[in-house]
Structure formats: C-alpha cells, structure tokens
C-alpha positions in Angstrom: -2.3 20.9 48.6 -4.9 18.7 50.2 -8.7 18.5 49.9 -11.3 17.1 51.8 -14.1 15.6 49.4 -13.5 17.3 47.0 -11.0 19.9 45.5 -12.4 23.5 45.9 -14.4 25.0 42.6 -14.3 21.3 41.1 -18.2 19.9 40.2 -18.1 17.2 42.0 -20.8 15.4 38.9 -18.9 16.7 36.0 -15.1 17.1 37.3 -15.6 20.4 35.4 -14.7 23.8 36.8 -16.8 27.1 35.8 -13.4 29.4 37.1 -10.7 29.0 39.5 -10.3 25.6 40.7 -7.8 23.8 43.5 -4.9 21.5 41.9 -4.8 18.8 44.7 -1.7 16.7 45.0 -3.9 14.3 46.9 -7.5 14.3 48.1 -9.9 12.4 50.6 -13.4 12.1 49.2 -15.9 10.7 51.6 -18.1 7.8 51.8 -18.1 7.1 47.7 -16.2 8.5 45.1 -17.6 11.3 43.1 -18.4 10.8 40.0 -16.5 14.5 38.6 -13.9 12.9 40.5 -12.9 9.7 37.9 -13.5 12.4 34.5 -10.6 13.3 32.8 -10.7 16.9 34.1 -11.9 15.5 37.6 -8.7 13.8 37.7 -6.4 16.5 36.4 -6.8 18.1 39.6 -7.7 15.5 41.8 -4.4 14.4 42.6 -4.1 11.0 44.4 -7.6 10.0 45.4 -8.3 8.0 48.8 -12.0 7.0 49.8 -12.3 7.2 53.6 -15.2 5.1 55.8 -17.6 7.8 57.6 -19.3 5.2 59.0 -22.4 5.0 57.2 -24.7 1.2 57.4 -24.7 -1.1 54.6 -28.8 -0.9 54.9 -28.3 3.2 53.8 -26.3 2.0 50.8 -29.0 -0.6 50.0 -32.2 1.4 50.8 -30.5 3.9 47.7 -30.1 0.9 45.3 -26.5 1.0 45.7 -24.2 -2.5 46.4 -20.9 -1.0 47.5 -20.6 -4.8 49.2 -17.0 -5.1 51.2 -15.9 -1.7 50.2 -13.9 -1.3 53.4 -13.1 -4.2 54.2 -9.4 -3.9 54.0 -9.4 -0.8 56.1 -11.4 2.4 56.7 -9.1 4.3 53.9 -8.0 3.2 50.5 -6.3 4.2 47.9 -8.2 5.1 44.3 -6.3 4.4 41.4 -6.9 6.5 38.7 -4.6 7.7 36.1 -4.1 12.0 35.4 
C-alpha cells in the first residue's frame, strides 16, 4: 500500500487516528514533512517516508518563517529516515 501525503484517516499534526486508518508500506508526503508523520503512531503507519519537490520558491518558504535551505538539493525526492 502506497499514500500520497499522507496515509488515509492519519492526522497529519498528531499522527493519531480517530478510527480506521491506512498501514502504508511507504508514502510520499509533499513539499515538507508532516509533523503526525515523525510521532510514534505517525510512523507506525507511515511506512517508508520520502519528501518529494512540488516546486514551491525558496521566497514562500521564507515569507512563512521557515529555512528549509538546500532541502532538495540532492534530487527532487528523498528518502526520510525515521524508525517504526
């Protein structure tokens, strides 16, 4: 199983679920990694997390107070390693 973002009925701030939730073996979360996503229970059913480039500027990144400097600088998709 494979999800986009993040895995179906997972809160993507708390890595909680209020029911059913998807067991990923892997998923692609987009532009930054969600925060639900490095918790414990986030990453019981995350699987194998990559972060893939969508392309947004540097300058949205800074205008939000956030320094994600050379993020993707090794390639538009990387690898996350986190631990279940």
């Amino acid at each position: 199983m494979i999800s986009l973002d993040v895995p179906t009925g997972v809160d993507p701030d708390t890595g909680e679920s209020s029911g059913l939730a998807i067991r990923a073996d892997a998923t692609m979360t987009l532009a930054l990694p969600k925060p639900g996503l490095l918790t414990a229970a986030g990453i019981d059913r995350t699987g194998r997390l990559y972060l893939a480039d969508i392309g947004l500027p540097a300058a949205l990144y800074a205008q939000l107070g956030i320094d994600v400097g050379p993020l993707f600088a090794a390639g538009r998709i990387i690898v996350l390693d986190v631990t279940r």
